[in-house]
N, C-alpha and C positions, 0 to 999 in steps of 0.2 A: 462279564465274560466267564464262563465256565470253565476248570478246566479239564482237558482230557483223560490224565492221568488221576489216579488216586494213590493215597500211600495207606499201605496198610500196619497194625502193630499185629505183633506176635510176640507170644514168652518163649525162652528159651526150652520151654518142655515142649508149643507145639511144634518149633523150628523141627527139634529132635524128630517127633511124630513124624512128619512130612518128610525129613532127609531117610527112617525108615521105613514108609510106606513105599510100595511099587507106584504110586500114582505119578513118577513122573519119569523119563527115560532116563537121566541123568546117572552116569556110573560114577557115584560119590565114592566108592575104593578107590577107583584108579585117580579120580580127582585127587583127592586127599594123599597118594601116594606120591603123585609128583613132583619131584624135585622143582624147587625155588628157578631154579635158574630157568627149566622149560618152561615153565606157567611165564617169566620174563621174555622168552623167545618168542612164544605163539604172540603173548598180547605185542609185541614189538610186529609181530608177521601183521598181523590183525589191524592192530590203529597205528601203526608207527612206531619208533622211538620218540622217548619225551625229551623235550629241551633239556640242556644241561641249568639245575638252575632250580626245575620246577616245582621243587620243596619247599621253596622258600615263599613261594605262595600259599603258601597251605593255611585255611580257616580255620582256628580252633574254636568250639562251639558255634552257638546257631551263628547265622550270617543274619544282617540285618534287615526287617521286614522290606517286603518290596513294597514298591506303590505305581499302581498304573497312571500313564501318562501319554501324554500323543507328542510322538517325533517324529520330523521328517527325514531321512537317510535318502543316498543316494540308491538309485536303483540295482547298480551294479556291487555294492557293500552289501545288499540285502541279498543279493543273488550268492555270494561268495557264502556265508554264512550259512545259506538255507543250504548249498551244494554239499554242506556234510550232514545232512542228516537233522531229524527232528533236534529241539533245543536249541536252534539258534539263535533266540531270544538272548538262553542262558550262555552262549558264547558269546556273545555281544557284550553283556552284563560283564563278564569275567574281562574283556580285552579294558573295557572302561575301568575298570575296581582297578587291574594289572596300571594304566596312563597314572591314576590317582595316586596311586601308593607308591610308584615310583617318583612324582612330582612331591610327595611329602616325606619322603625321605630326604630329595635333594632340599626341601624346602628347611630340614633339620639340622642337617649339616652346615647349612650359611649361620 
């Protein structure tokens, strides 16, 4: 299986290059100008507010390799998923990691 996306590297000089060339629309002044709080406004407009909480999920370094596999889901969990948009896989992945680390945490404290 292929997949769609690719990731690309760049060094901090060409990052530089690209944010000063005209080649893309992007007003990185006014970007870079605004204030903390409306950058938290818009994305809250944009995808929601985040759970209270959802720091505590946070990966530090790589996450561990994936590996394909065939499951069956119900059809309506698969629909729910896909309704926001490409990566549902990767929400899927995230609610499961989310059930684990909560089950080993309680699993810790007994």
């Amino acid at each position: 299986m292929q997949k769609k996306e690719s990731i690309t590297h760049a060094s901090a000089k060409e990052i530089k290059l690209k944010l000063a060339s005209t080649e893309n629309q992007t007003d990185w002044k006014a970007a870079l100008a605004m204030p903390q709080f409306d950058v938290e406004m818009m994305a809250d407009e944009e995808d929601g507010k985040l759970p209270d909480g959802w720091e505590n999920n946070i990966i530090m370094g790589l996450p561990p390799r994936k590996k394909d596999i065939h499951i069956r889901l119900d059809t309506d969990l698969i629909d729910w998923f896909k309704a926001y948009g490409t990566g549902y896989q990767t929400r899927i992945n995230a609610v499961l990691r989310s059930f684990v680390q909560a089950k080993q945490q309680l699993e810790h404290k007994q």
